[in-house]
C-alpha positions in Angstrom: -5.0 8.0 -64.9 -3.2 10.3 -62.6 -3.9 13.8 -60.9 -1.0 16.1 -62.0 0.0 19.8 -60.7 2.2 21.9 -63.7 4.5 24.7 -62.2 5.9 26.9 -64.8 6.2 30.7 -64.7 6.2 30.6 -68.6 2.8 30.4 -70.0 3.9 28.7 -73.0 5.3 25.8 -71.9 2.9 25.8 -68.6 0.3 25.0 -71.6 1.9 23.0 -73.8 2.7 20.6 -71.3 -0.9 20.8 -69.4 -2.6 20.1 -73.0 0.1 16.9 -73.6 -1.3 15.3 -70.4 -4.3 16.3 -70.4 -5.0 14.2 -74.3 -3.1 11.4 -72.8 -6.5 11.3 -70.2 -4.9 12.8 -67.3 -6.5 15.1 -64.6 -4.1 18.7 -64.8 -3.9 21.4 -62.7 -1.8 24.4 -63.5 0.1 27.1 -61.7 1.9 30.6 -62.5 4.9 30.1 -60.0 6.2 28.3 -57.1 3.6 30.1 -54.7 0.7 29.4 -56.4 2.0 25.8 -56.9 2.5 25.3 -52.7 -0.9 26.4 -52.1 -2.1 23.9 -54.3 0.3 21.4 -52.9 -1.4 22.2 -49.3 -5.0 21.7 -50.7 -5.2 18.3 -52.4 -3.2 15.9 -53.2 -1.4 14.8 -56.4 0.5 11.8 -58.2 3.1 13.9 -59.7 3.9 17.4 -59.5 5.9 18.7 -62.7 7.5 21.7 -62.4 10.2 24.0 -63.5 13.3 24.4 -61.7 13.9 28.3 -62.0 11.0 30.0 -61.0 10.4 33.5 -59.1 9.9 33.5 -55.5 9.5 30.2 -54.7 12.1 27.6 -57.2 11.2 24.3 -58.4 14.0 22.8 -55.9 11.7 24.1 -52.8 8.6 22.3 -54.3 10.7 18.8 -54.5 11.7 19.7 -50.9 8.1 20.6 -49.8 6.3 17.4 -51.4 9.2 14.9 -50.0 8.8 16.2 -46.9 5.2 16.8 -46.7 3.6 14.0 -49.2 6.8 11.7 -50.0 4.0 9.3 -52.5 3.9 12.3 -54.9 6.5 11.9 -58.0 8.2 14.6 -59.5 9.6 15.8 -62.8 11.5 18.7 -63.1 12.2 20.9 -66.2 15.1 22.9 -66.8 17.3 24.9 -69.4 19.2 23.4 -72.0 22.9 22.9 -70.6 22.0 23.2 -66.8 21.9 20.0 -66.1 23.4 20.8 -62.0 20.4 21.6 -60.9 18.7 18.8 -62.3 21.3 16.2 -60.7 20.9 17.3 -57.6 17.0 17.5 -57.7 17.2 13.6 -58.7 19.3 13.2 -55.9 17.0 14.6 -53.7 14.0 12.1 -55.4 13.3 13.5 -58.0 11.9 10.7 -61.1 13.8 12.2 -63.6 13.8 15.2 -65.3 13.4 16.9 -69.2 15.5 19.8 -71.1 13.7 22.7 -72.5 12.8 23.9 -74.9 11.1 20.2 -74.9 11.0 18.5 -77.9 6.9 17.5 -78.4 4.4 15.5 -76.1 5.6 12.1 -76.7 8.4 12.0 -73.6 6.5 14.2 -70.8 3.6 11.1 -71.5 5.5 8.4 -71.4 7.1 9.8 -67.7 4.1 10.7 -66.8 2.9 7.4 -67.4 5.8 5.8 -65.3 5.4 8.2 -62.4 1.5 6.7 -62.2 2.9 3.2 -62.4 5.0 4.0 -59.6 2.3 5.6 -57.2 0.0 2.7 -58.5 2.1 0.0 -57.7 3.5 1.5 -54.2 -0.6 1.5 -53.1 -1.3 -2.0 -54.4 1.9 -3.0 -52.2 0.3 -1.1 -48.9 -2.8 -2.9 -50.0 -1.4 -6.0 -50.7 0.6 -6.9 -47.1 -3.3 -6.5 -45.8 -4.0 -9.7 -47.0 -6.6 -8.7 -49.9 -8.0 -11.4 -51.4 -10.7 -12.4 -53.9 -14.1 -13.2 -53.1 -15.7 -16.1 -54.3 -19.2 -16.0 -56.6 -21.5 -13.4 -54.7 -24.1 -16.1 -55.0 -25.0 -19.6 -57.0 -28.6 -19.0 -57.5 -30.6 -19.3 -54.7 -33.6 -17.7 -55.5 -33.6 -15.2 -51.8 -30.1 -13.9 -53.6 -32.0 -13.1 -57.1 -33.5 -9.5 -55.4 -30.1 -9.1 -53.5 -27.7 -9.6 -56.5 -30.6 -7.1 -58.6 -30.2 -4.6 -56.7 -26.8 -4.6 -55.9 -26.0 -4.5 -60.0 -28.1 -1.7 -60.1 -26.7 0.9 -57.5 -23.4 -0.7 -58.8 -23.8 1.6 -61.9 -24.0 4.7 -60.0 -21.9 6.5 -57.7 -24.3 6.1 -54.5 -23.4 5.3 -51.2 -24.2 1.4 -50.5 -25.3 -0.1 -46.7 -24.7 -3.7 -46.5 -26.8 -4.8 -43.0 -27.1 -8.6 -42.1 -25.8 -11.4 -39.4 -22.3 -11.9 -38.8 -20.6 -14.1 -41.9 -23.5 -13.2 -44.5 -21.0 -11.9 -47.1 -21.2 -8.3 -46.7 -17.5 -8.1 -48.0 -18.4 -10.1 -50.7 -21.3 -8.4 -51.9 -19.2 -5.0 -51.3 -16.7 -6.6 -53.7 -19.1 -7.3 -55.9 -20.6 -3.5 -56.3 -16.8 -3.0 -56.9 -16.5 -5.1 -59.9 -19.6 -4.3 -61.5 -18.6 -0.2 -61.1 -16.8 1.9 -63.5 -14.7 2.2 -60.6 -13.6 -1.4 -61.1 -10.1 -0.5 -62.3 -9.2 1.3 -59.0 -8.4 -0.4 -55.6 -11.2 -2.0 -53.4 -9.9 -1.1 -49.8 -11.5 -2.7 -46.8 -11.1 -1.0 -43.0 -12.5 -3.3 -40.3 -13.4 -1.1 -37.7 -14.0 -3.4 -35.1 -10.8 -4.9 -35.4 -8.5 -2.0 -35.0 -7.8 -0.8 -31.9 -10.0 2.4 -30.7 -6.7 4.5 -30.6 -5.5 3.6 -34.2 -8.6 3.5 -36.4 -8.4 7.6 -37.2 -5.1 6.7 -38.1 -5.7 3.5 -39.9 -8.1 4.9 -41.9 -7.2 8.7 -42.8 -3.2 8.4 -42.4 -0.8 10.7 -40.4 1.8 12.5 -40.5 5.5 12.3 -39.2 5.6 13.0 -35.5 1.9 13.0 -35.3 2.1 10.5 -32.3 4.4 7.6 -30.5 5.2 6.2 -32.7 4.7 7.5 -35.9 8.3 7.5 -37.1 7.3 8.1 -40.7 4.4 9.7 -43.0 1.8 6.9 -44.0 -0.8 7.1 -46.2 -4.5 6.0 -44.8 -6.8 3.7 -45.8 -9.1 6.3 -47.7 -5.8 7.4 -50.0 -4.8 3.7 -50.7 -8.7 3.8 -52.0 -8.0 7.2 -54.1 -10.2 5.9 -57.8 -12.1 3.0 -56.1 -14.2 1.9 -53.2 -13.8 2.0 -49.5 -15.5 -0.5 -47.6 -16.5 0.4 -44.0 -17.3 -2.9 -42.1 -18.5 -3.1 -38.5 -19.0 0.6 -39.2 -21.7 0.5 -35.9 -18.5 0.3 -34.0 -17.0 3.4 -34.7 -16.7 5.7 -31.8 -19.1 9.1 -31.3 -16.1 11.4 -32.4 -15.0 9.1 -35.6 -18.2 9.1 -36.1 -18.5 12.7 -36.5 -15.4 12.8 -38.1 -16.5 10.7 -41.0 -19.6 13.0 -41.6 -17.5 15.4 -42.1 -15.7 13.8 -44.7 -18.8 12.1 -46.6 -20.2 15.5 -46.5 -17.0 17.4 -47.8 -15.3 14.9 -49.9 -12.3 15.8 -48.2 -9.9 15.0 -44.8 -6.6 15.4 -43.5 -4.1 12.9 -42.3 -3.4 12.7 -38.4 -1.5 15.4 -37.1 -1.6 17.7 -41.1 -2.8 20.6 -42.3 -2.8 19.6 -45.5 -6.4 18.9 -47.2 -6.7 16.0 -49.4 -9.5 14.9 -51.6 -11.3 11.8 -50.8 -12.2 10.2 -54.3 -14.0 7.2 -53.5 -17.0 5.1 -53.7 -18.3 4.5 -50.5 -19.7 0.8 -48.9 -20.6 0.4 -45.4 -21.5 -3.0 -43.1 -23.1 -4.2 -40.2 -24.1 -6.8 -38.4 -25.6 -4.3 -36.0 -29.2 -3.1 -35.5 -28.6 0.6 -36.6 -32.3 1.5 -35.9 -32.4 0.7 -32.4 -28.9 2.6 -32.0 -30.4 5.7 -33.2 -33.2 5.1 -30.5 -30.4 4.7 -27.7 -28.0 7.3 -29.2 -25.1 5.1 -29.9 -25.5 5.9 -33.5 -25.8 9.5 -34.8 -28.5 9.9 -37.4 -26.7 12.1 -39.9 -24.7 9.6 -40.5 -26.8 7.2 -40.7 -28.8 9.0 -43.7 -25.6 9.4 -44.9 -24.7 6.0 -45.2 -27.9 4.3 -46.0 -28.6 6.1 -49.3 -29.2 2.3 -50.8 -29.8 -0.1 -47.9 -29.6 -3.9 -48.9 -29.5 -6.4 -46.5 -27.9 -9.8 -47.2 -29.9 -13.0 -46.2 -28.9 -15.6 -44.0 -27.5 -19.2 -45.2 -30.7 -20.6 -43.6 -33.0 -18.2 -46.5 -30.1 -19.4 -49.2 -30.2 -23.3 -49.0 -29.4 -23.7 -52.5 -26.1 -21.8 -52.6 -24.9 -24.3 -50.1 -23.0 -26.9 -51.6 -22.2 -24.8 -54.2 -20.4 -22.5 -51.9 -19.0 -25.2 -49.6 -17.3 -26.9 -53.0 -15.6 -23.5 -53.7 -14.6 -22.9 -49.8 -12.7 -26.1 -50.1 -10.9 -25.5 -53.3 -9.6 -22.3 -51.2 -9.4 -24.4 -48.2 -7.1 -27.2 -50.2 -4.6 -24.4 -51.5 -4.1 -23.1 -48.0 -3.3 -26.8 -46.4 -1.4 -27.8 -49.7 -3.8 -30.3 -50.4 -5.8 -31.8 -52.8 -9.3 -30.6 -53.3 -11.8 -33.0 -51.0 -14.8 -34.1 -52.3 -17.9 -34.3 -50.0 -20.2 -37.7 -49.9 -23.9 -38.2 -49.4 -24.3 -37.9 -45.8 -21.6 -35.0 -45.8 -23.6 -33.2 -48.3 -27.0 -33.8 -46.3 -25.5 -32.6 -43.2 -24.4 -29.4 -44.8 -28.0 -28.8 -46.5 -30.0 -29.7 -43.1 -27.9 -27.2 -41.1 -29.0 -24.0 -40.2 -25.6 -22.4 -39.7 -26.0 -19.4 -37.6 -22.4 -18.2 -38.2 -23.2 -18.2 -41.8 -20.3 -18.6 -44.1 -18.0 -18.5 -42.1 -19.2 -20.6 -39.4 -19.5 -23.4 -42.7 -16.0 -22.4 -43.5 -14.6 -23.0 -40.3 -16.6 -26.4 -40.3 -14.7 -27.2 -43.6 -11.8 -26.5 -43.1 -11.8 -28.8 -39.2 -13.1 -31.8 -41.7 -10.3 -31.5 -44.2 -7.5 -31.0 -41.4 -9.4 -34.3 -39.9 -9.9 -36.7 -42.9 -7.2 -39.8 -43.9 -7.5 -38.9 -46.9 -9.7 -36.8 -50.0 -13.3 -37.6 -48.8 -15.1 -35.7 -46.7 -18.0 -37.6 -44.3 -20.7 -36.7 -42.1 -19.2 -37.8 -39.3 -16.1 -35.3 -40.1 -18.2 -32.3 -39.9 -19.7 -33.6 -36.9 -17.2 -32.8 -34.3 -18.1 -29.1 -34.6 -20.0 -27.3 -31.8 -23.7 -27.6 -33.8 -23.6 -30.3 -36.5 -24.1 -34.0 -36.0 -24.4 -36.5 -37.9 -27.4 -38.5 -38.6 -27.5 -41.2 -36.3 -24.4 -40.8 -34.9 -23.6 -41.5 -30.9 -23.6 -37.1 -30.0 -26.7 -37.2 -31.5 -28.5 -39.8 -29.4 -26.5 -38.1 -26.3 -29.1 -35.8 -24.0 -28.6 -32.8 -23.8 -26.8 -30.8 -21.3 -29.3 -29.2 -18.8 -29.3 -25.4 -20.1 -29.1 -22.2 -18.5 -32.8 -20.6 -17.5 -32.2 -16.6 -18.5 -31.1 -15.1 -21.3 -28.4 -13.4 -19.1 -26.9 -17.3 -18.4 -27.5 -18.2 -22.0 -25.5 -15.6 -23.3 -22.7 -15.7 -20.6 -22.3 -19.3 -21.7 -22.4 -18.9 -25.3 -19.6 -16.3 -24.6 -17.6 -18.5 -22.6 -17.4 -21.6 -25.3 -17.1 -19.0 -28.0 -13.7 -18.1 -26.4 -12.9 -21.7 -25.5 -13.4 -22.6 -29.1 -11.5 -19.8 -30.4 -8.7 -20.4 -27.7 -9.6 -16.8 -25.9 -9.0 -15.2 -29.4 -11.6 -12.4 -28.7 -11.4 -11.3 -32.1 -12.4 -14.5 -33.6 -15.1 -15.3 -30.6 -16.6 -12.0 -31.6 -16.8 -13.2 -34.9 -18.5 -16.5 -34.1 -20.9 -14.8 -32.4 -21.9 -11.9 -34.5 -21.1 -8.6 -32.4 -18.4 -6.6 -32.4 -15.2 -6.4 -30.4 -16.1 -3.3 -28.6 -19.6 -5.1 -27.6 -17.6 -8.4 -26.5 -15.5 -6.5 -24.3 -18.6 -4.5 -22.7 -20.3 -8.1 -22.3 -17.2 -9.3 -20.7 -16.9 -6.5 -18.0 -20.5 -7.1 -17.1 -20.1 -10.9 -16.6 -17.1 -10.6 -15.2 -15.2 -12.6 -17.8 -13.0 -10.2 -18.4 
């Protein structure tokens, strides 16, 4: 339901209104006149502000001016006296939803607009959220008995409002299992909103995730809402959070500890109403040591460490998962579903698949671009950069001679990532389980760059 502010100078109908919303299941907040109502206005942030349009001091009209300038995703009704209606016109033609005649006639109407004013902030968010690509995650797990503990534990913390840490390799499902918490919360009728922030750039991810203001920068040619306000009722998943820089990182303490930000270039305090999920692939322990990682937030975050198993600990869920990868895989292509063979399926199972899920996705999806027609083989899945098929001629082929230090085998590594990937950094970085910030640092120092 939604957070609404009621202006009215007349106590009578400031109630009466506050008390119809309010049994509908809605979150009120009242005040006395226009100045008490911009105050308000400045400290949090609301769905709809319903207010009346002849007010002392401060009018109803400089409210509707104030939000659409300052927080244009906030609705507004306004109120006014029977048979001046002028007012009213030119408050809807300012953006105003709609507005209602005293004296008002019972509950029923203010409801039902304050139920269409919620629909309206509700569906502008899940359009924000909705050109980032969301999609649904498949099953969290298909039984492997590693995932029984995993899945446990996750159900449990699920049912409270405690900050999750998701820690394992690159490709374990960390969104997935973030996801899942989602689903299985009383927060599951809100938004799950994902920030990646290794793959924003180091400039944008303040704005990307708290929002800013008109003006605030080059660029910013309009007001837009962050990350953590698209999340407002839900959960907020922080992934690659190890990549965060010292001052976001001190940034976000302050909000974890407060409950509350402001957008880029504002003054206005919002309220950060979410349930928070973080994820990394990263060794946090040894980044406290070295001081890349500050340990209030770290405590922070880890209030309910779980760490997600590799596919090698999970054999089980392989086929499983790689049959459901490929239904996902077939929609894309706009094809039908390929099924997997014998030696297909035993070259899946035998694999130890570093990149994890979606290293095995990427395999996949090669193999079904590849095959003639609906069947997948072994020797499909082969042509990737670590499977082979059973007997096939790679197989019998010597290997390469390798590089001696760890220095040359991780230059290497780095370089047929990238070739792979076609330079794609993002994706290399990926493939390899680090971050984009780390890949560029390796890439200075082995002058790859």
């Amino acid at each position: 339901m939604a957070t609404i502010l009621v202006a009215d100078d007349e106590e009578g109908v400031r109630t009466f209104v506050a008390e119809a919303l309010e049994s509908a299941g809605h979150r009120v907040v009242q005040a006395a006149d226009g100045e008490e109502a911009a105050r308000l206005l400045d400290e949090r942030s609301f769905h709809l502000l319903v207010t009346d349009l002849k007010m002392p001091g401060r009018d109803g009209m400089e409210l509707l001016r104030k939000v659409k300038a300052e927080a244009p995703e906030t609705e507004v009704l306004v109120l006014t006296a029977y048979g001046s209606v002028d007012g009213a016109v030119e408050a809807m033609k300012l953006g105003a939803l709609d507005y209602l005649q005293k004296p008002l006639s019972g509950p029923d109407e203010i409801r039902l607009l304050a139920a269409r004013a919620a629909e309206r902030f509700d569906l502008r968010a899940l359009k924000e959220r909705s050109s980032e690509g969301e999609l649904e995650a498949p099953p969290l797990s298909y039984g492997a008995p590693a995932m029984e503990p995993v899945v446990a534990a996750l159900r449990k913390v699920a049912a409270t409002g405690a900050t999750v840490l998701l820690t394992g390799a690159s490709g374990t499902g960390k969104e997935m299992a973030a996801r899942a918490v989602h689903r299985w919360s009383n927060r599951s009728g809100g938004p799950f909103v994902a920030v990646n922030c290794a793959a924003v750039s180091e400039t944008l991810v303040e704005s990307e995730l708290f929002g800013h203001e008109k003006g605030a920068f080059t660029g910013a040619t309009a007001t837009r809402r962050g990350r953590l306000e698209l999340a407002a009722g839900g959960s907020l998943l922080l992934d690659e959070i190890a990549e965060l820089r010292p001052e976001l990182q001190a940034k976000l303490l302050r909000v974890l500890q407060d409950r509350r930000f402001e957008r880029v270039g504002g003054t206005r305090t919002l309220e950060a109403d979410v349930r928070w999920i973080a994820a990394t692939n990263r060794d946090l322990a040894e980044m406290l040591r070295s001081g890349a990682f500050r340990e209030d937030l770290y405590h922070r975050l880890a209030v309910f460490p779980v760490r997600m198993p590799p596919l090698s600990e999970r054999r089980e869920d392989i086929l499983p998962l790689a049959r459901n990868l490929l239904q996902r895989i077939a929609r894309d292509l706009g094809r039908p579903v390929p099924m997997l063979d014998a030696g297909a399926e035993a070259v899946l199972v035998r694999s130890d698949w570093p990149g994890n899920i979606r290293e095995l996705a990427n395999a996949l999806e090669r193999a079904a671009i590849l095959a003639e027609g609906d069947l997948l083989t072994a020797e499909l899945l082969a042509v990737g950069p670590r499977l082979q098929a059973p007997g096939s001629a790679a197989a019998e082929t010597p290997p390469e001679e390798g590089p001696r230090t760890l220095e040359e085998i991780e230059r290497r590594s780095i370089e047929r990532a990238l070739a792979r990937h076609g330079g794609h950094r993002q994706r290399a970085a990926e493939e390899l389980g680090i971050g984009v910030r780390t890949l560029y640092d390796k890439l200075k120092r082995y002058g790859l760059s």
